[in-house]
C-alpha positions as CSV (number, residue, x, y, z in Angstrom):
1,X,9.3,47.6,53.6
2,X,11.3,46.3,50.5
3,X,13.8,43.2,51.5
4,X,17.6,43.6,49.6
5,X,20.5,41.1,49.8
6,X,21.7,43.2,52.4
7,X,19.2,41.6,55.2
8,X,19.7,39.1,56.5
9,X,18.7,36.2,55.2
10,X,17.1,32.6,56.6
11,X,17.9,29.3,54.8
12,X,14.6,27.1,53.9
13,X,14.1,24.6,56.5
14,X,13.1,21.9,53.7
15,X,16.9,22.8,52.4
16,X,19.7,20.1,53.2
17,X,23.6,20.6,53.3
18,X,24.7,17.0,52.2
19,X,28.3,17.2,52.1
20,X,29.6,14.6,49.7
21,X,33.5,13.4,48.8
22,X,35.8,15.5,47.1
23,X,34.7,19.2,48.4
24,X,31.3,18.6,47.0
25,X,28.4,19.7,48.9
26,X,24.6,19.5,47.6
27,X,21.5,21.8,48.6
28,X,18.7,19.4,48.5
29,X,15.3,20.5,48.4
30,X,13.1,17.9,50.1
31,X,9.9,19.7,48.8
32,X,11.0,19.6,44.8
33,X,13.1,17.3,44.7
34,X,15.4,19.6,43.6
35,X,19.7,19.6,44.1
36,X,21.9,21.8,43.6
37,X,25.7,21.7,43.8
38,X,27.8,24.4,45.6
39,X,31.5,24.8,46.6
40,X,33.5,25.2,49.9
41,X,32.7,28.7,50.4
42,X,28.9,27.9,49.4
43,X,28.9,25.4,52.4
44,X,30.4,28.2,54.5
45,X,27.7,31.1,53.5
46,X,24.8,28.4,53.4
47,X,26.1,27.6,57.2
48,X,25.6,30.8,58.5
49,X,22.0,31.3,57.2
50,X,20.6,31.5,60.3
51,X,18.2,34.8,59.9
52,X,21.1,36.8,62.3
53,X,23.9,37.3,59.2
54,X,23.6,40.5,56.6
55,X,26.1,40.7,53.4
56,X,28.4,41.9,55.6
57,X,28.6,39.7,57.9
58,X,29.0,37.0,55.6
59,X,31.9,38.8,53.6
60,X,33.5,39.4,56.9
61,X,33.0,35.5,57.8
62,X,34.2,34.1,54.4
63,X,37.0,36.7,54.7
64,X,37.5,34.8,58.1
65,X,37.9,31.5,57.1
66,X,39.7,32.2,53.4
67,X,43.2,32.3,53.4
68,X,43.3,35.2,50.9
69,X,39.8,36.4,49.3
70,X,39.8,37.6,46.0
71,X,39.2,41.6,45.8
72,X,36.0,40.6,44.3
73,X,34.8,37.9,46.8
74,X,31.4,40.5,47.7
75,X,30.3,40.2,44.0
76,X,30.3,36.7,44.3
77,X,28.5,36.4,47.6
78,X,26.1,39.1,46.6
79,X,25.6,36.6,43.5
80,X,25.3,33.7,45.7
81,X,22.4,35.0,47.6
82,X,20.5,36.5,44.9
83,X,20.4,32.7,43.4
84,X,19.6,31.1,47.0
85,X,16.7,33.6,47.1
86,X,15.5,33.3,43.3
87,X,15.6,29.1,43.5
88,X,14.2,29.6,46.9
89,X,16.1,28.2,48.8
90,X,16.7,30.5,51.6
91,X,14.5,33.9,52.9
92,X,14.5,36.9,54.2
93,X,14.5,36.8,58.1
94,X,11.5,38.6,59.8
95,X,12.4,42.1,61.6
């Protein structure tokens, strides 16, 4: 069965939120050593990658908490998970 940003998805367990000063919030990746920086709405989205949240769900949620979303706001959460999956920082949840 082919996986698509529309599963749902399951953040890497060797992944850590640190939320810094200033609305800064870094994905560290214990394994790599690797960081990278997101925003608010990154936080939010990285949050609910629990395995039980599709696209949907997660344009409905920052929809939720955003006082007004920008028409384009699933664009850039399709593009947010297509980089969380490439860096490998989150998967797809088993059926």
């Amino acid at each position: 069965m082919k996986t698509t940003i529309h599963d749902c998805l399951l953040a890497n367990p060797e992944v850590v939120l640190r939320e810094e000063f200033d609305n800064a919030h870094i994905l560290f990746n214990a394994a790599t050593g690797e960081m990278f920086g997101i925003n608010n709405v990154g936080a939010l989205l990285w949050n609910h990658l629990d395995g039980r949240h599709s696209l949907d769900d997660l344009v409905e949620i920052v929809a939720a908490h955003c006082e007004a979303p920008p028409p384009e706001a699933k664009s850039h959460i399709e593009a947010f998970i297509r980089t969380v999956l490439e860096f490998g920082l989150a998967g797809h949840a088993a059926a």
